[in-house]
One Martini backbone bead per residue (centre of mass of N, CA, C, O) as a GRO file, in nm:
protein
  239
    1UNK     BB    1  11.473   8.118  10.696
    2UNK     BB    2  11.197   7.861  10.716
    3UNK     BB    3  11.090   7.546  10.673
    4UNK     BB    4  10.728   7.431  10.701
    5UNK     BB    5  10.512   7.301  10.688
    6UNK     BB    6  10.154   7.321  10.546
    7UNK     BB    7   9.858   7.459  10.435
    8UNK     BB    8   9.608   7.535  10.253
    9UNK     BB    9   9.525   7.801  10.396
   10UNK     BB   10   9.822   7.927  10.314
   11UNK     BB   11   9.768   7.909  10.009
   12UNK     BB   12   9.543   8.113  10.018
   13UNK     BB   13   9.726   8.384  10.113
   14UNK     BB   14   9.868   8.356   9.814
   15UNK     BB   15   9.728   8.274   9.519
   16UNK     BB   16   9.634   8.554   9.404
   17UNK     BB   17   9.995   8.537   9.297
   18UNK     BB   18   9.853   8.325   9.090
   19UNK     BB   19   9.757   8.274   8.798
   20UNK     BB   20   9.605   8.040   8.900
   21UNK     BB   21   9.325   7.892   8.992
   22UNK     BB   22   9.225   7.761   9.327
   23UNK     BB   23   9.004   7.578   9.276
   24UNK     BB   24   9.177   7.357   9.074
   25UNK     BB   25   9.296   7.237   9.333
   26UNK     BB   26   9.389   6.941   9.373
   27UNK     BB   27   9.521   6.685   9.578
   28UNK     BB   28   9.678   6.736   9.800
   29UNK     BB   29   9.983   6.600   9.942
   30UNK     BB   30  10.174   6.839  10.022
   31UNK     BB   31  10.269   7.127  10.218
   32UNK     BB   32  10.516   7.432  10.202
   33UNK     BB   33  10.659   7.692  10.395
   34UNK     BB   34  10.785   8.019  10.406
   35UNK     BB   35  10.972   8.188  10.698
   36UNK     BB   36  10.951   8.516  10.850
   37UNK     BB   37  10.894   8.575  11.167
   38UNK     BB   38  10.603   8.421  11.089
   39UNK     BB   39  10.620   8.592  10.777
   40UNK     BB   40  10.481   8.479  10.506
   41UNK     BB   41  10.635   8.425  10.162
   42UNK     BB   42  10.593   8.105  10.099
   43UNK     BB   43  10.419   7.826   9.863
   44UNK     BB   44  10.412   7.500   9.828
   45UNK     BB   45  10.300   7.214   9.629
   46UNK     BB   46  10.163   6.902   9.640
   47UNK     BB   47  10.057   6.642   9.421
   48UNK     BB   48   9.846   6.432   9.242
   49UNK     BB   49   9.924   6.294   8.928
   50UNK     BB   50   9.868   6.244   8.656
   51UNK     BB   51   9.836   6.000   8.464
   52UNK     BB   52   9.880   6.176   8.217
   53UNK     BB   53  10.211   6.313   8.046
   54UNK     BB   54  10.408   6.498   7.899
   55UNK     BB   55  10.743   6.353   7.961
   56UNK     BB   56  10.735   6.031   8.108
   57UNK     BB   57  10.781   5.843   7.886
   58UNK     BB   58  11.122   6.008   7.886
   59UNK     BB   59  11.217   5.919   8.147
   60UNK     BB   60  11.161   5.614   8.221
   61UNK     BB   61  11.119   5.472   7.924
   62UNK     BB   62  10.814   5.423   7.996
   63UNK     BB   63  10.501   5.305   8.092
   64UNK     BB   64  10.287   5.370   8.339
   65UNK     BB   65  10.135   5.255   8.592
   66UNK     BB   66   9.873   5.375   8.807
   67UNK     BB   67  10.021   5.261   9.075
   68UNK     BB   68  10.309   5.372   9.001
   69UNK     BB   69  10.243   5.665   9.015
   70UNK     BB   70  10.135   5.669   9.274
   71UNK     BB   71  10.380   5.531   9.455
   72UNK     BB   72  10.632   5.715   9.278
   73UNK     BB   73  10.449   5.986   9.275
   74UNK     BB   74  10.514   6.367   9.229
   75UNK     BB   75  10.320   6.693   9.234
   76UNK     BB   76  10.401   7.040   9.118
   77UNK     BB   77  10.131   7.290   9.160
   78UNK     BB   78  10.299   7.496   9.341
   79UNK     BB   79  10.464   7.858   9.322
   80UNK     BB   80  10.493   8.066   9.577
   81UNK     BB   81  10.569   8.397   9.593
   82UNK     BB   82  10.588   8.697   9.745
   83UNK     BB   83  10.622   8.998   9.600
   84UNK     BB   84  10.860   9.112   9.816
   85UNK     BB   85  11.046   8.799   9.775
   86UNK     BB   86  11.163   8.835   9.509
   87UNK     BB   87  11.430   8.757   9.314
   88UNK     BB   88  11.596   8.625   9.567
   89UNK     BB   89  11.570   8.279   9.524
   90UNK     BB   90  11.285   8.158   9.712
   91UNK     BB   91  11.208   7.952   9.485
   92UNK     BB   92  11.395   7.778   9.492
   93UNK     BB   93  11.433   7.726   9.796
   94UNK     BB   94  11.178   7.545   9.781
   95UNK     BB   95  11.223   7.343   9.593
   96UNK     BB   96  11.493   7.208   9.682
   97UNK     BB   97  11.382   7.147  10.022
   98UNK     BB   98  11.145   6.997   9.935
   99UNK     BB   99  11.190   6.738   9.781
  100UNK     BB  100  11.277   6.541   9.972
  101UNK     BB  101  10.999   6.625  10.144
  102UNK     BB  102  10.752   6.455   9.972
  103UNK     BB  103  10.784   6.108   9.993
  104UNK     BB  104  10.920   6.043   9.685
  105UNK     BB  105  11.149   5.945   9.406
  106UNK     BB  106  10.968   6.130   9.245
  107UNK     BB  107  10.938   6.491   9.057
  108UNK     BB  108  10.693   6.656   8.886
  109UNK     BB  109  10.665   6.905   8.628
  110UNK     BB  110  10.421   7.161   8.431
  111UNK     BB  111  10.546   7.455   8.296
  112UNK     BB  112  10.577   7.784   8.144
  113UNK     BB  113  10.759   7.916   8.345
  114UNK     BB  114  11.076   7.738   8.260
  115UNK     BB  115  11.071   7.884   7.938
  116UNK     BB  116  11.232   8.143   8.110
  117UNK     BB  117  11.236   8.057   8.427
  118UNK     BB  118  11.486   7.778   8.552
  119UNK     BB  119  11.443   7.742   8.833
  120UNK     BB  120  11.380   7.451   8.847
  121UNK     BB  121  11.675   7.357   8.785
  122UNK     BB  122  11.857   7.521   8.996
  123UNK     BB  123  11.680   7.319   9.231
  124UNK     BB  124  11.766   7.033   8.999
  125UNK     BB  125  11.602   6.963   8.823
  126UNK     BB  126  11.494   6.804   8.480
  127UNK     BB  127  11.486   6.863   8.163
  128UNK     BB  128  11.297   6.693   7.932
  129UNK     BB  129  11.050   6.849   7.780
  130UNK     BB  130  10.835   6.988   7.523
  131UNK     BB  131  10.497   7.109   7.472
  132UNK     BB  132  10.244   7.171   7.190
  133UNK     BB  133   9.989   7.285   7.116
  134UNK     BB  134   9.710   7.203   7.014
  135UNK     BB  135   9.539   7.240   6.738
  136UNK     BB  136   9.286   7.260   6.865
  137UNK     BB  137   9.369   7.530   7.025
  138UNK     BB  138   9.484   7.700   6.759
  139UNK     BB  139   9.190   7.730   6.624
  140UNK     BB  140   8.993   7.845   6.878
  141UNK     BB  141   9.165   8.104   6.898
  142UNK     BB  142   9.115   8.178   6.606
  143UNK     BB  143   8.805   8.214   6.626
  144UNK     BB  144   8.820   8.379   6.794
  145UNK     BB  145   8.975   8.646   6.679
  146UNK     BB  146   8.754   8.609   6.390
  147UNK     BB  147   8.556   8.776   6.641
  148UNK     BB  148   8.706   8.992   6.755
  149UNK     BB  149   8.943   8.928   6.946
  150UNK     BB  150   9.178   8.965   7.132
  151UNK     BB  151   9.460   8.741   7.217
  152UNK     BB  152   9.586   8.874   7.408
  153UNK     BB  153   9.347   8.920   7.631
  154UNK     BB  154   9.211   8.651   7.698
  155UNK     BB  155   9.307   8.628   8.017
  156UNK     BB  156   9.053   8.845   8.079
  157UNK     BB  157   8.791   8.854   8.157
  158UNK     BB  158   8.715   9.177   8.133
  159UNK     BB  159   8.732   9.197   7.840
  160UNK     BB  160   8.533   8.943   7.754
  161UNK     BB  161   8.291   9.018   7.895
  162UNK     BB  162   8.234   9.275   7.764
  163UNK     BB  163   8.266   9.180   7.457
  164UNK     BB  164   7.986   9.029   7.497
  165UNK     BB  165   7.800   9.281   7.649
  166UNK     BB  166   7.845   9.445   7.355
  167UNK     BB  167   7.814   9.156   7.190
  168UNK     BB  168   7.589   8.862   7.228
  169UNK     BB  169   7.623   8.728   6.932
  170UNK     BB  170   7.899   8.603   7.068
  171UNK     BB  171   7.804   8.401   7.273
  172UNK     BB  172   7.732   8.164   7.086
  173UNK     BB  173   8.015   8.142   6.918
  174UNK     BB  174   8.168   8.059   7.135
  175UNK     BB  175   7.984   7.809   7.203
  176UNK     BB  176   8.122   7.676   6.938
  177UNK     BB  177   8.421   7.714   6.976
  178UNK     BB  178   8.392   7.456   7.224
  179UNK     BB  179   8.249   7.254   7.070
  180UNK     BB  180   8.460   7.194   6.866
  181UNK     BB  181   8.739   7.170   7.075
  182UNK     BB  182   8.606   6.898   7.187
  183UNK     BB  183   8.578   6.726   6.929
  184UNK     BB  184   8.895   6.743   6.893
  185UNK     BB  185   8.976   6.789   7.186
  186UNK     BB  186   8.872   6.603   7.492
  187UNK     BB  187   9.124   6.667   7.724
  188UNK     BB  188   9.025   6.947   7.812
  189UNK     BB  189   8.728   6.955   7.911
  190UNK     BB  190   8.714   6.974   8.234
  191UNK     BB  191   9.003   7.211   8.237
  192UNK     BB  192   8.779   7.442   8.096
  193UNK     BB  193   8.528   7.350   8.308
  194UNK     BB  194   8.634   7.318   8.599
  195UNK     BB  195   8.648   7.007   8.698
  196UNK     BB  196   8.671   6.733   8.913
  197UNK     BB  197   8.640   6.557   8.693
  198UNK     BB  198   8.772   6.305   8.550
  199UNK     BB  199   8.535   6.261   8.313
  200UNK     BB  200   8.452   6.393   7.985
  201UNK     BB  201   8.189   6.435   7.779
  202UNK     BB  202   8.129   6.625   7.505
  203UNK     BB  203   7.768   6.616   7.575
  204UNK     BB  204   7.882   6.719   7.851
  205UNK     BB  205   8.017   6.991   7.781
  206UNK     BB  206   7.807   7.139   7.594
  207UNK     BB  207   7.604   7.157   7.858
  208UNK     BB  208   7.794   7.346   7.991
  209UNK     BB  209   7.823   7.582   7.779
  210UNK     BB  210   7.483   7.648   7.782
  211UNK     BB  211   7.494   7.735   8.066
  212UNK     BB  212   7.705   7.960   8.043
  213UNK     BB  213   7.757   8.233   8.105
  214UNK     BB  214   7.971   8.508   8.063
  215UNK     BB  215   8.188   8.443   8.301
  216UNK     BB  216   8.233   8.138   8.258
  217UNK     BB  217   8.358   8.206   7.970
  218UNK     BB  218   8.548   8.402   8.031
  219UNK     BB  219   8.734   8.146   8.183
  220UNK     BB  220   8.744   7.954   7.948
  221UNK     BB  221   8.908   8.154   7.766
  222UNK     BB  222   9.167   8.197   7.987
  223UNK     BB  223   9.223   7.858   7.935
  224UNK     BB  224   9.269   7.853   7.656
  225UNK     BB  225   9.506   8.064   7.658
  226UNK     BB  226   9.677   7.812   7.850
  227UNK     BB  227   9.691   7.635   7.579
  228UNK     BB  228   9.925   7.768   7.379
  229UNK     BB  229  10.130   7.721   7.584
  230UNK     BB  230  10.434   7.602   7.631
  231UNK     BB  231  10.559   7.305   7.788
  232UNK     BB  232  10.734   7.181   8.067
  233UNK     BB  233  10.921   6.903   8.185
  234UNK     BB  234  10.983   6.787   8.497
  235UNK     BB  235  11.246   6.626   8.681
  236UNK     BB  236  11.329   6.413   9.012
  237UNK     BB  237  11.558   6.225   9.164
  238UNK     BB  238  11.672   6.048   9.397
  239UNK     BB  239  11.955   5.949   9.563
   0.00000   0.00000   0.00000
């Protein structure tokens, strides 16, 4: 198997196998590939990262200015590896070999599932921190709660959706339930809404949830879903 660049387009013939939205994908600025003669097996993507990340300012020792971060970091915004090619160490392999190739002499990545499998420290990155999530978004999922969704289900769309036009007058309760949310920790505002702005002021937050159909809640719901769980954020250095 060999790595070599690759482009968006790789990425989009993965994506489905990953659980984030690829539209959600912003800034790419390097893709590499796994091939086995000629079929795609994985692709990593390097993005430009957050102004702000929780536990680089454990790494550094200091706060980064928006300069420093520009011109010495990126950052691992995807590892897919096609289900076909799994559990045989595919993704260790896309990371270990890629970080180098990343063009950066630092590379950060903030990861739910490094707390369950460390591949990435297998590929030599360091866990710095692990970040839990804000009072107000398990606030927000436990109002979904007792409004009678199953918490565990949030992550599904399908079925967010049925209970909403199973009991329309869900809908409204919901859209309070976003602006309680945005109100008390307006940093999640952008990307609930799914959107590619930097910043979102609460009152235009609350006009897009006004706006929102049930599909879009029911993804609003999906992304609240996966903000209440713990994130590892992991580091490596050039050596």
């Amino acid at each position: 198997m060999r790595i070599e660049e690759g482009t968006r387009e790789d990425y989009e013939k993965l994506a489905g196998f990953h659980y984030r939205d690829s539209r959600r994908l912003v800034c790419p600025q390097k893709i590499f590939v796994l091939k086995r003669d000629g079929e795609l097996c994985g692709v990593i993507v390097y993005r430009s990262p957050a102004v702000r990340t929780a536990g680089r300012k454990k790494a550094f020792g200091r706060v980064l200015t928006i300069y420093e971060v520009n011109q010495v970091l990126t950052c691992i915004a995807r590892v897919v590896v096609h289900p076909k090619y799994r559990t045989i160490g595919l993704g260790v392999k896309l990371v270990r070999e890629t970080l180098p190739l990343a063009g950066k002499p630092y590379v950060e990545t903030t990861a739910v599932m490094a707390r369950y499998n460390p591949f990435f420290e297998r590929a030599g990155m360091t866990k710095i921190a692990e970040s839990k999530p804000r009072p107000a978004i398990l606030e927000g999922v436990e109002k979904l709660r007792r409004l009678g969704f199953n918490s565990v289900l949030l992550g599904s769309t399908k079925y967010t959706i049925q209970r909403m036009r199973e009991d329309p007058c869900l809908i409204k309760k919901v859209r309070m339930v976003f602006k309680h949310v945005s109100k008390a920790g307006g940093v999640y505002r952008k990307r609930i809404a799914s959107t590619g702005r930097a910043y979102m002021k609460h009152n235009e937050f609350c006009e897009c949830v006004e706006r929102a159909d049930v599909e879009k809640l029911a993804r609003m719901i999906k992304i609240l879903s996966f903000l209440i769980q713990t994130k590892v954020y992991l580091f490596w250095k050039k050596s």
